[in-house]
PDB file with one MODEL, atoms N, CA, C and O in Angstrom:
MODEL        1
ATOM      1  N   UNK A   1       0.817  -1.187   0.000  1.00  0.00           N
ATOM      2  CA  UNK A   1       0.000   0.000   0.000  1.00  0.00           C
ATOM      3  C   UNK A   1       0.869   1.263   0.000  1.00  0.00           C
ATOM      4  O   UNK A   1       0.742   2.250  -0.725  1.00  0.00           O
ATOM      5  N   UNK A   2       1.805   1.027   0.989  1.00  0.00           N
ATOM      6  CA  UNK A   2       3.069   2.409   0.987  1.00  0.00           C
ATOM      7  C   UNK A   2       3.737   2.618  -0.947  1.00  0.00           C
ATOM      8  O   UNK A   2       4.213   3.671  -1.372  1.00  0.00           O
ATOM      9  N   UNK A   3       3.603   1.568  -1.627  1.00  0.00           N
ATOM     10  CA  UNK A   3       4.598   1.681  -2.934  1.00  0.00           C
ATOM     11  C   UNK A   3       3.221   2.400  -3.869  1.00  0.00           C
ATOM     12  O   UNK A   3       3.398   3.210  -4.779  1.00  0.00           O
ATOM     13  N   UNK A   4       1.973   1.945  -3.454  1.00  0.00           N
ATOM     14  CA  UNK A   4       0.968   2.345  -4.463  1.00  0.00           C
ATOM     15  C   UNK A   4       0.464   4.098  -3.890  1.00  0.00           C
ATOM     16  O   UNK A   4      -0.188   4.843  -4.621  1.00  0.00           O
ATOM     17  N   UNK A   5       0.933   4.496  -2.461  1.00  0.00           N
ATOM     18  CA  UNK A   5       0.496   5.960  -2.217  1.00  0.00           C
ATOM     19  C   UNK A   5       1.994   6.448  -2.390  1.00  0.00           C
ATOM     20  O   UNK A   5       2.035   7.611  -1.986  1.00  0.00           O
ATOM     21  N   UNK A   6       2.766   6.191  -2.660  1.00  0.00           N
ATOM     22  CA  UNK A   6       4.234   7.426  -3.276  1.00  0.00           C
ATOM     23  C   UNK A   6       3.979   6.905  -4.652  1.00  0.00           C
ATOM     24  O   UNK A   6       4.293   7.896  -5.312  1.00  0.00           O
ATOM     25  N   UNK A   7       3.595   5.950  -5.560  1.00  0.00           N
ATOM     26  CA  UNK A   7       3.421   5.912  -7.201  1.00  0.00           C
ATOM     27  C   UNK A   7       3.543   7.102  -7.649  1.00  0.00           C
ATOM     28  O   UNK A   7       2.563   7.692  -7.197  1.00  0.00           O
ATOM     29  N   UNK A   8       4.275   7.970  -8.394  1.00  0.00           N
ATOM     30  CA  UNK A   8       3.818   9.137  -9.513  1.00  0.00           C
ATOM     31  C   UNK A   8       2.219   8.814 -10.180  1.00  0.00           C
ATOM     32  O   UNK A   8       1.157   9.435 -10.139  1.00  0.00           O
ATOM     33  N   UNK A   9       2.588   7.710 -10.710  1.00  0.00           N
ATOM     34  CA  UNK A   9       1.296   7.735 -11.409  1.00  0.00           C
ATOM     35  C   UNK A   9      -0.136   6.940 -10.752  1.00  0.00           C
ATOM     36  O   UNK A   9      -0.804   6.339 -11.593  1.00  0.00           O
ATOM     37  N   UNK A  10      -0.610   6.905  -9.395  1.00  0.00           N
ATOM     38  CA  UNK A  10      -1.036   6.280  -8.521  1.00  0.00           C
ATOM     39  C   UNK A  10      -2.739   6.266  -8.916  1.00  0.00           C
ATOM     40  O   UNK A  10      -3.539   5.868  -8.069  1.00  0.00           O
ATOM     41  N   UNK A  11      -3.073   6.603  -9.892  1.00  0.00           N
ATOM     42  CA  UNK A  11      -4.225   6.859 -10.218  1.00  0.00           C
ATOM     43  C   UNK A  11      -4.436   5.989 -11.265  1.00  0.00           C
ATOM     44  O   UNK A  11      -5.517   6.166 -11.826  1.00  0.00           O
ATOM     45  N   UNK A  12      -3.700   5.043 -11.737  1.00  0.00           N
ATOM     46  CA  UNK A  12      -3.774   3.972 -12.283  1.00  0.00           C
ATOM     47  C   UNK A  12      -4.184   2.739 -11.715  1.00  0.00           C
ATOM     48  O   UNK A  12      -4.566   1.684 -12.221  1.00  0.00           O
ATOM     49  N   UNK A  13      -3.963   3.232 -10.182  1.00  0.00           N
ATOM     50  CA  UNK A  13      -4.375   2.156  -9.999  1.00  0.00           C
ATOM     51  C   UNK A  13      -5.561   2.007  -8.565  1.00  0.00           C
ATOM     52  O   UNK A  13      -5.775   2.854  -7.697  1.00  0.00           O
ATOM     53  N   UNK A  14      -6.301   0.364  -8.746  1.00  0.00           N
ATOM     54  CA  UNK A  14      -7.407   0.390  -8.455  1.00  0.00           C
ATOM     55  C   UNK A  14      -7.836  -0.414  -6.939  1.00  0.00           C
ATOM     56  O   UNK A  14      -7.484  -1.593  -6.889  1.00  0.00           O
ATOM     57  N   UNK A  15      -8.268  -0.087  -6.213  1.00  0.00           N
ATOM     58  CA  UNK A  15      -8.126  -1.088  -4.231  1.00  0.00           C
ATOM     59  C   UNK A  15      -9.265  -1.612  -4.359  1.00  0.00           C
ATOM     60  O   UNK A  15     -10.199  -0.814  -4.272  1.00  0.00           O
ATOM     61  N   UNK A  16      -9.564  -2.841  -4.562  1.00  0.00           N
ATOM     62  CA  UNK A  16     -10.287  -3.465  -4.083  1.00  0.00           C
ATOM     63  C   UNK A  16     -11.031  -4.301  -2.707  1.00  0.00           C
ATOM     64  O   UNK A  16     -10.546  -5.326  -2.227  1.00  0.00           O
ATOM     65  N   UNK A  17     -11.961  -3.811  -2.333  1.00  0.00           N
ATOM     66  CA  UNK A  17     -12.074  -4.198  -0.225  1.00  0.00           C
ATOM     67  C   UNK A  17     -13.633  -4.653  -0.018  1.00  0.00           C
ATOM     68  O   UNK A  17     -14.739  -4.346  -0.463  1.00  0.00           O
ATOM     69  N   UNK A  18     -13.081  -5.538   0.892  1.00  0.00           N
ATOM     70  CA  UNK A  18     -14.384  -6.319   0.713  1.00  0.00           C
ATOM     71  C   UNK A  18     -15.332  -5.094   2.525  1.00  0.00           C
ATOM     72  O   UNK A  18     -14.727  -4.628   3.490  1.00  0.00           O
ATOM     73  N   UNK A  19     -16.579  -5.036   2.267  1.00  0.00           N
ATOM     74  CA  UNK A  19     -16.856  -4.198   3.371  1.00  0.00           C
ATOM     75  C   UNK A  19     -17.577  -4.786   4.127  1.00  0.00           C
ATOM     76  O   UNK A  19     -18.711  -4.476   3.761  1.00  0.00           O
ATOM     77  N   UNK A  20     -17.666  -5.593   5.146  1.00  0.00           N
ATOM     78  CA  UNK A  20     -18.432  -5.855   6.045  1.00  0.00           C
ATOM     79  C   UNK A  20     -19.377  -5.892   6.376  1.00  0.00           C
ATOM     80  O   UNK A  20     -20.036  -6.906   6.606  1.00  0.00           O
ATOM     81  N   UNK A  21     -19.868  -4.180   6.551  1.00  0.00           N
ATOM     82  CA  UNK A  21     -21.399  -4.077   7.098  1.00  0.00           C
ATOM     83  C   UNK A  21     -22.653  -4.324   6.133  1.00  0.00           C
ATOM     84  O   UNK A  21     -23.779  -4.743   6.399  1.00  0.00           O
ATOM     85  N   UNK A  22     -22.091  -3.934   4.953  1.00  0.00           N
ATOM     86  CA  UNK A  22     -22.722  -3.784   3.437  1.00  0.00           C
ATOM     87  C   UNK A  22     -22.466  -5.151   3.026  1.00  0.00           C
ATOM     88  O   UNK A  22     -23.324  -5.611   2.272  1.00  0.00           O
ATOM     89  N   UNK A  23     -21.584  -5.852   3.305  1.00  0.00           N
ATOM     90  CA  UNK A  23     -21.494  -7.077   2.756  1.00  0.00           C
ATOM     91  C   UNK A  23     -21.100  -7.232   0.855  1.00  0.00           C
ATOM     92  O   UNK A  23     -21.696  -7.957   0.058  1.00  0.00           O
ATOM     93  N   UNK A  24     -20.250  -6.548   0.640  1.00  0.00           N
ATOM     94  CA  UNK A  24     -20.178  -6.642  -1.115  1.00  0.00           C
ATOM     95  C   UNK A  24     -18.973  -5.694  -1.172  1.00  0.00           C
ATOM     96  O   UNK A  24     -18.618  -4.916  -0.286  1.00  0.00           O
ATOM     97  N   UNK A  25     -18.272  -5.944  -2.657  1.00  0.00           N
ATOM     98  CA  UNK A  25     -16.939  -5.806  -2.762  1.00  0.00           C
ATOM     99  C   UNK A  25     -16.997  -4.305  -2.934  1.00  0.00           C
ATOM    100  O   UNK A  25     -18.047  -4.110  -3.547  1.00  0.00           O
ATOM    101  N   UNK A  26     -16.307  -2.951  -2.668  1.00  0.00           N
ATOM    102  CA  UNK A  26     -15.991  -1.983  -3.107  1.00  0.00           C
ATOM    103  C   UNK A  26     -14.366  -1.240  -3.884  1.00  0.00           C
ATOM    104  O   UNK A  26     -13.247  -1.123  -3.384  1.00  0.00           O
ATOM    105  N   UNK A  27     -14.920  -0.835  -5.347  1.00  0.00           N
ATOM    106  CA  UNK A  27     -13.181  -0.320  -5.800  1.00  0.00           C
ATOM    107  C   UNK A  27     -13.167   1.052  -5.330  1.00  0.00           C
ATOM    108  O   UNK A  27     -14.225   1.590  -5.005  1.00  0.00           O
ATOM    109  N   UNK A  28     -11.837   1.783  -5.254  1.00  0.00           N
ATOM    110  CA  UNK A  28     -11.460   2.728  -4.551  1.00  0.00           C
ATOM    111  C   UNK A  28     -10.533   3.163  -5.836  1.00  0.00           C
ATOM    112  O   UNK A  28     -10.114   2.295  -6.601  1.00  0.00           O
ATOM    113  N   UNK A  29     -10.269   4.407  -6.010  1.00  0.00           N
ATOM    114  CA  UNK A  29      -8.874   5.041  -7.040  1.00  0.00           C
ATOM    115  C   UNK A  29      -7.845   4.796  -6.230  1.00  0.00           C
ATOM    116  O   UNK A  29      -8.065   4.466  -5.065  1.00  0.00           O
ATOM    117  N   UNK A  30      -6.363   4.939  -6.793  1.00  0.00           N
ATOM    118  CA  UNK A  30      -5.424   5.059  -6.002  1.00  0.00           C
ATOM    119  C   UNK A  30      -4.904   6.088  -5.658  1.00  0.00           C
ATOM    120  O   UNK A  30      -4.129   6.085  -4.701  1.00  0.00           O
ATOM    121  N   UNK A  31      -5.206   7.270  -6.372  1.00  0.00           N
ATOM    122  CA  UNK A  31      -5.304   8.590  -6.020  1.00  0.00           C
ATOM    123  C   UNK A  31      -5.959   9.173  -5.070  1.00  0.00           C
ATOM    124  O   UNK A  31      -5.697  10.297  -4.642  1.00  0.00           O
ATOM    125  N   UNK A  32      -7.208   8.159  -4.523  1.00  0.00           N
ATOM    126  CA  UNK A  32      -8.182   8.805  -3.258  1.00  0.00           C
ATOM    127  C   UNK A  32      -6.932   8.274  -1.892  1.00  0.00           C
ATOM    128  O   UNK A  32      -6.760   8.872  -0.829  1.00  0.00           O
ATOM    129  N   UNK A  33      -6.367   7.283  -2.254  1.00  0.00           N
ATOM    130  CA  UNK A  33      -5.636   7.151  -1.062  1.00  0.00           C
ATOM    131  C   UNK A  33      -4.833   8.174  -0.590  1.00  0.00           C
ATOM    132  O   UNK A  33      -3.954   8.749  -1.233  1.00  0.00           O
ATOM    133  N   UNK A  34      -5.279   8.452   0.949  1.00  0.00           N
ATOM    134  CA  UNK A  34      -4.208   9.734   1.352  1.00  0.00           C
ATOM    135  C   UNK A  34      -3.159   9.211   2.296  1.00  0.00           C
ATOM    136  O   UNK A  34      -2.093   9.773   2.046  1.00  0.00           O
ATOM    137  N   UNK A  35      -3.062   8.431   3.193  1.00  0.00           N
ATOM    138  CA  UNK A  35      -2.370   7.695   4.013  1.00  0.00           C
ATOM    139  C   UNK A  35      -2.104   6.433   4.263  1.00  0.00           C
ATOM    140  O   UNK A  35      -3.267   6.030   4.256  1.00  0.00           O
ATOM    141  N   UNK A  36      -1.458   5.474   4.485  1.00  0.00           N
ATOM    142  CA  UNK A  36      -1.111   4.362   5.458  1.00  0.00           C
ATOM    143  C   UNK A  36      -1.082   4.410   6.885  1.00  0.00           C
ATOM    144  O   UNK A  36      -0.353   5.331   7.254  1.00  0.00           O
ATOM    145  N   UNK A  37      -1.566   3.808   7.782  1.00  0.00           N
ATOM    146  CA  UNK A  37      -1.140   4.340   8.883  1.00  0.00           C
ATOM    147  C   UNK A  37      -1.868   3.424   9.245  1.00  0.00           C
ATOM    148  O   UNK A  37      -3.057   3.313   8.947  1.00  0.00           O
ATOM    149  N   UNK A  38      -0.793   2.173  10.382  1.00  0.00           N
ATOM    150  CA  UNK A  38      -0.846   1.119  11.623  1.00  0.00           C
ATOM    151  C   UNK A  38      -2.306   0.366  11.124  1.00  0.00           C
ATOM    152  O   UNK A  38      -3.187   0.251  11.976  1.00  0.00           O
ATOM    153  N   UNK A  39      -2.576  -0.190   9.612  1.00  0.00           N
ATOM    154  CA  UNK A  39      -2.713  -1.450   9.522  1.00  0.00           C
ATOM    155  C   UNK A  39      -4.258  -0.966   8.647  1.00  0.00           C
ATOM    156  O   UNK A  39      -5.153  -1.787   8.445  1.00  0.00           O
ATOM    157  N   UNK A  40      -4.349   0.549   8.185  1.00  0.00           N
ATOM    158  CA  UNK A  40      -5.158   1.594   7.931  1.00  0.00           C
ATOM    159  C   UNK A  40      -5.064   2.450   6.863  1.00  0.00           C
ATOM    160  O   UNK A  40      -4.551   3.569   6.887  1.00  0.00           O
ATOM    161  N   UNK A  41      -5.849   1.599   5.408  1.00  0.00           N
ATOM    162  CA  UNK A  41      -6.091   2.657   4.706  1.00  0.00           C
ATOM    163  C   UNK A  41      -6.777   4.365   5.066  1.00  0.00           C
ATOM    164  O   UNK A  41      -7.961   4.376   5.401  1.00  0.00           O
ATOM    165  N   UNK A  42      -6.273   5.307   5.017  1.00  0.00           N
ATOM    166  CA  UNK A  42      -7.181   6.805   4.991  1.00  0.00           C
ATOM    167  C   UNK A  42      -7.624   6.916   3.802  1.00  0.00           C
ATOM    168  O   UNK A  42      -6.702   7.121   3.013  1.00  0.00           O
ATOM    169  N   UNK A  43      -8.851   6.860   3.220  1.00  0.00           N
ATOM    170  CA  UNK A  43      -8.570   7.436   1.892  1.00  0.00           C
ATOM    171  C   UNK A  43     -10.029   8.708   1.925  1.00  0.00           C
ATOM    172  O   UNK A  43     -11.055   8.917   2.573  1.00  0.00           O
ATOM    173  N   UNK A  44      -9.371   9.209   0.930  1.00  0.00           N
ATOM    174  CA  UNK A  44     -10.681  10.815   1.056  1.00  0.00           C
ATOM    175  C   UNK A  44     -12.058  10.109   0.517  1.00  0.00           C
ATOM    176  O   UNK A  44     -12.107   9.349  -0.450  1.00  0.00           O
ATOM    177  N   UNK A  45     -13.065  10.473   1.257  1.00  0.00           N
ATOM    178  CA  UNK A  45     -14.622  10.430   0.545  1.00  0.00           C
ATOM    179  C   UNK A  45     -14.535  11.197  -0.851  1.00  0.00           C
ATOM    180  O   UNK A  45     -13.696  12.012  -1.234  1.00  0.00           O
ATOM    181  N   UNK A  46     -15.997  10.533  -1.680  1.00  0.00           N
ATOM    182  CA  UNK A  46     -16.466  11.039  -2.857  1.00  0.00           C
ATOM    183  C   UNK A  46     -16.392  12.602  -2.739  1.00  0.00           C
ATOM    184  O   UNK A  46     -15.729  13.250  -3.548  1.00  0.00           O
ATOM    185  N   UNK A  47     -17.040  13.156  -1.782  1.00  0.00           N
ATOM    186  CA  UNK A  47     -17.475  14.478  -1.648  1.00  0.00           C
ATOM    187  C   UNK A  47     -16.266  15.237  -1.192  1.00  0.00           C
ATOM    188  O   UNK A  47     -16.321  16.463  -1.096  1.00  0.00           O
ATOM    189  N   UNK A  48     -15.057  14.496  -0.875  1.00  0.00           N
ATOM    190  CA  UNK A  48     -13.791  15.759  -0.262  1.00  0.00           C
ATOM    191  C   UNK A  48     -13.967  16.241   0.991  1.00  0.00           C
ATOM    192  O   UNK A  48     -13.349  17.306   0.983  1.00  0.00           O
ATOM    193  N   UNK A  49     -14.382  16.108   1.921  1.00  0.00           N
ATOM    194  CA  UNK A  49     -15.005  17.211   2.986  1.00  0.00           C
ATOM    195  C   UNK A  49     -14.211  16.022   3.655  1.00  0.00           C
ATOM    196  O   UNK A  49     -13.014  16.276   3.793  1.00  0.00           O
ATOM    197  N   UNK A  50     -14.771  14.293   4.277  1.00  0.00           N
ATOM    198  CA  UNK A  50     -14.539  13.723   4.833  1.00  0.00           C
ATOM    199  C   UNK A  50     -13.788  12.390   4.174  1.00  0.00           C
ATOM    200  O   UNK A  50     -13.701  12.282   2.951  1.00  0.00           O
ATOM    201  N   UNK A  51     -13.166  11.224   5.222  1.00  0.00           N
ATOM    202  CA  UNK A  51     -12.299  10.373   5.159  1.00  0.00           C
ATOM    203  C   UNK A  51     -12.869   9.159   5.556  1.00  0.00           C
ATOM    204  O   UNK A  51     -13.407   9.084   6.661  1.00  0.00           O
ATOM    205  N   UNK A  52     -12.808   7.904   4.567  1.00  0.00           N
ATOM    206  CA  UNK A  52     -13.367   6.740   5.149  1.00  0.00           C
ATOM    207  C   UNK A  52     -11.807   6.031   5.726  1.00  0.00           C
ATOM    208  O   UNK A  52     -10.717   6.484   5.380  1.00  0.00           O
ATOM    209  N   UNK A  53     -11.966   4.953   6.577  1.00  0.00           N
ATOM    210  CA  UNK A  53     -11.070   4.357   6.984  1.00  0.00           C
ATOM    211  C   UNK A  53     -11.460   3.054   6.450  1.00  0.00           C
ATOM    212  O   UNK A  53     -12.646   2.727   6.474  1.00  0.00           O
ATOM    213  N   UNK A  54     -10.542   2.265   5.960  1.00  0.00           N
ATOM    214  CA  UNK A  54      -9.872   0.912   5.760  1.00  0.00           C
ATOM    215  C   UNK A  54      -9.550   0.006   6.387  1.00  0.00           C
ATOM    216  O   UNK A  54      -8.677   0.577   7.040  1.00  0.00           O
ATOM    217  N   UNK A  55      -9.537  -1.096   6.779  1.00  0.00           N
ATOM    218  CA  UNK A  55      -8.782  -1.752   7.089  1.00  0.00           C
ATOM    219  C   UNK A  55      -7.779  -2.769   6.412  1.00  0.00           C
ATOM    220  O   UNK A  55      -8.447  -3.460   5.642  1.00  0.00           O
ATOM    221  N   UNK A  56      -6.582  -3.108   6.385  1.00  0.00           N
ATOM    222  CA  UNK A  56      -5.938  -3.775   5.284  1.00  0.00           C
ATOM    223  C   UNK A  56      -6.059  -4.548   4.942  1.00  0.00           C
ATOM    224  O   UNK A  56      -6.252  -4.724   3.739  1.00  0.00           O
ATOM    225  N   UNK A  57      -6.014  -5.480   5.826  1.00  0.00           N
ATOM    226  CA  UNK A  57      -6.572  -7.022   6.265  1.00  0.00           C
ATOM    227  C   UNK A  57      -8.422  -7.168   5.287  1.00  0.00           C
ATOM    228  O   UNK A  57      -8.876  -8.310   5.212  1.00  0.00           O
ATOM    229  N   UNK A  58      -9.220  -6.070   4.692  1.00  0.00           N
ATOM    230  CA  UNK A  58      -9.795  -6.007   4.121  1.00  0.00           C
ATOM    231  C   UNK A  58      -9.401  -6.190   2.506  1.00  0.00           C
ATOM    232  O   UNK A  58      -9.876  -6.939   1.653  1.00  0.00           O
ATOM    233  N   UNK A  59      -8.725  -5.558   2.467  1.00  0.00           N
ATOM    234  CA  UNK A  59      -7.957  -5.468   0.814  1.00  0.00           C
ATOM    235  C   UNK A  59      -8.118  -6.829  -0.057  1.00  0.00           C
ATOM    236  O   UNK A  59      -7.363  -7.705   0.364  1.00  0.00           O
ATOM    237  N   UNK A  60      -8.843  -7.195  -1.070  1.00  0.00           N
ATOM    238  CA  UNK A  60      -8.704  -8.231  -1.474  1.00  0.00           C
ATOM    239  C   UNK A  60      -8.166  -8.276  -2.882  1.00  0.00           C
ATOM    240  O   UNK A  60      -8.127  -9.350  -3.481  1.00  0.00           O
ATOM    241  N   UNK A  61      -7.691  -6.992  -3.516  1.00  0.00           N
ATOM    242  CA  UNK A  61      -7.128  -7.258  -5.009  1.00  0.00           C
ATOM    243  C   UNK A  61      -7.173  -5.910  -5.628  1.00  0.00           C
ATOM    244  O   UNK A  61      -7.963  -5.113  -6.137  1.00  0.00           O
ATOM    245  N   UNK A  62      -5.425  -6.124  -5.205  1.00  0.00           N
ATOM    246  CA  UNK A  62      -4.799  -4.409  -6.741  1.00  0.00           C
ATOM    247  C   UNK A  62      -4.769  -4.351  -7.807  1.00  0.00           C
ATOM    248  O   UNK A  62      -4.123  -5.333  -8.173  1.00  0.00           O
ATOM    249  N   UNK A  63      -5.248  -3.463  -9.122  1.00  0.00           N
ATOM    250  CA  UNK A  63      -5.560  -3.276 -10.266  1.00  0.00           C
ATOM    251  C   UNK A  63      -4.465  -2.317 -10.316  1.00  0.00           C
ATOM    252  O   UNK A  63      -4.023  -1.570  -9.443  1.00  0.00           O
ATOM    253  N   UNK A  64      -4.068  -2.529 -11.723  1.00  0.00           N
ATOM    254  CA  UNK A  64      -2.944  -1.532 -12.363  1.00  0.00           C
ATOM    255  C   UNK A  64      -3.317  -1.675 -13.616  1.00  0.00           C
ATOM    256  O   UNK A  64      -3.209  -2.674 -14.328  1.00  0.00           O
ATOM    257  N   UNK A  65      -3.952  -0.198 -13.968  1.00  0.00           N
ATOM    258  CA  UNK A  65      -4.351  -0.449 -15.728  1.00  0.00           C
ATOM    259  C   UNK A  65      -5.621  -1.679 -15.690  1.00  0.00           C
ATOM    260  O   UNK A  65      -5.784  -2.188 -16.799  1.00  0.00           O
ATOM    261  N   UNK A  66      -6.505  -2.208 -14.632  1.00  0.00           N
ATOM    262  CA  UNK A  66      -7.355  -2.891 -14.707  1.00  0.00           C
ATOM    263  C   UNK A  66      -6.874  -4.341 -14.836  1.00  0.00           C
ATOM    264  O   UNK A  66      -7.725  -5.226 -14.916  1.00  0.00           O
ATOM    265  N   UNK A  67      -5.126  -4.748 -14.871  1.00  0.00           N
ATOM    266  CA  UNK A  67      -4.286  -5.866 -14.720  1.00  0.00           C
ATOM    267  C   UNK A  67      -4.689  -6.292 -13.430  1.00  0.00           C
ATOM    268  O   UNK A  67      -5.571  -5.620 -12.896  1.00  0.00           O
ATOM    269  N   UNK A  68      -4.089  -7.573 -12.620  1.00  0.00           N
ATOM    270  CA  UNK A  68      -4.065  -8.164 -11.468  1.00  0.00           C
ATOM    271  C   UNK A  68      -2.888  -7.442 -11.127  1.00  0.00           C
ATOM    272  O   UNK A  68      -2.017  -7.452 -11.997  1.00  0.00           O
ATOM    273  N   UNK A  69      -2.613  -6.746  -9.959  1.00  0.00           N
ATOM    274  CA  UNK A  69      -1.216  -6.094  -9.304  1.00  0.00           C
ATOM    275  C   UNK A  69      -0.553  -6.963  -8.360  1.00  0.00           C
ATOM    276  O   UNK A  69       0.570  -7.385  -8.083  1.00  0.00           O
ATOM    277  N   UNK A  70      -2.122  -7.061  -7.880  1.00  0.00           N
ATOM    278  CA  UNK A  70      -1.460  -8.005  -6.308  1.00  0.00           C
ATOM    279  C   UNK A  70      -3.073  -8.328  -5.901  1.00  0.00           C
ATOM    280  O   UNK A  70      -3.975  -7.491  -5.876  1.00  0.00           O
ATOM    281  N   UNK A  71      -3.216 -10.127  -5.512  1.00  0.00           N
ATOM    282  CA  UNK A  71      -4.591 -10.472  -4.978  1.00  0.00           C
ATOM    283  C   UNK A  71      -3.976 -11.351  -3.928  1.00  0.00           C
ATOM    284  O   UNK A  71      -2.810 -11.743  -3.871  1.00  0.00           O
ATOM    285  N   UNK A  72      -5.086 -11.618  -3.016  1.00  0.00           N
ATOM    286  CA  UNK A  72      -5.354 -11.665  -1.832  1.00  0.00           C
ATOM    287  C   UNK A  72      -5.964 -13.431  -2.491  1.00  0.00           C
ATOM    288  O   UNK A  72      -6.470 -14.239  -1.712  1.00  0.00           O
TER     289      UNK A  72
ENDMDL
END
């Protein structure tokens, strides 16, 4: 996650996370990601104002260019 939020071109690529409460898979940009931090995606909401949190251990499959990057 640290190599895909310093990427130059980080908007290529795509986070896939499975969500819990909702029960069904959600993709994320890699450009919305703003942080790493102790086991914790940050990444900015749709709207900009606020921040959803992650968990990593959620993560089930990185897209690059819509390729397989890295799966779970």
């Amino acid at each position: 996650m640290h190599y895909i939020h310093n990427h130059p071109r980080r908007n290529e690529f795509k986070i896939r996370y499975y969500d819990k409460t909702q029960k069904k898979h959600f993709s994320i940009r890699g450009d919305l990601l703003r942080q790493v931090e102790r086991g914790t995606l940050i990444v900015e909401h749709k709207n900009g104002s606020q921040e959803a949190f992650i968990p990593v251990h959620r993560v089930v499959q990185v897209l690059q260019n819509g390729k397989t990057y890295w799966k779970r």
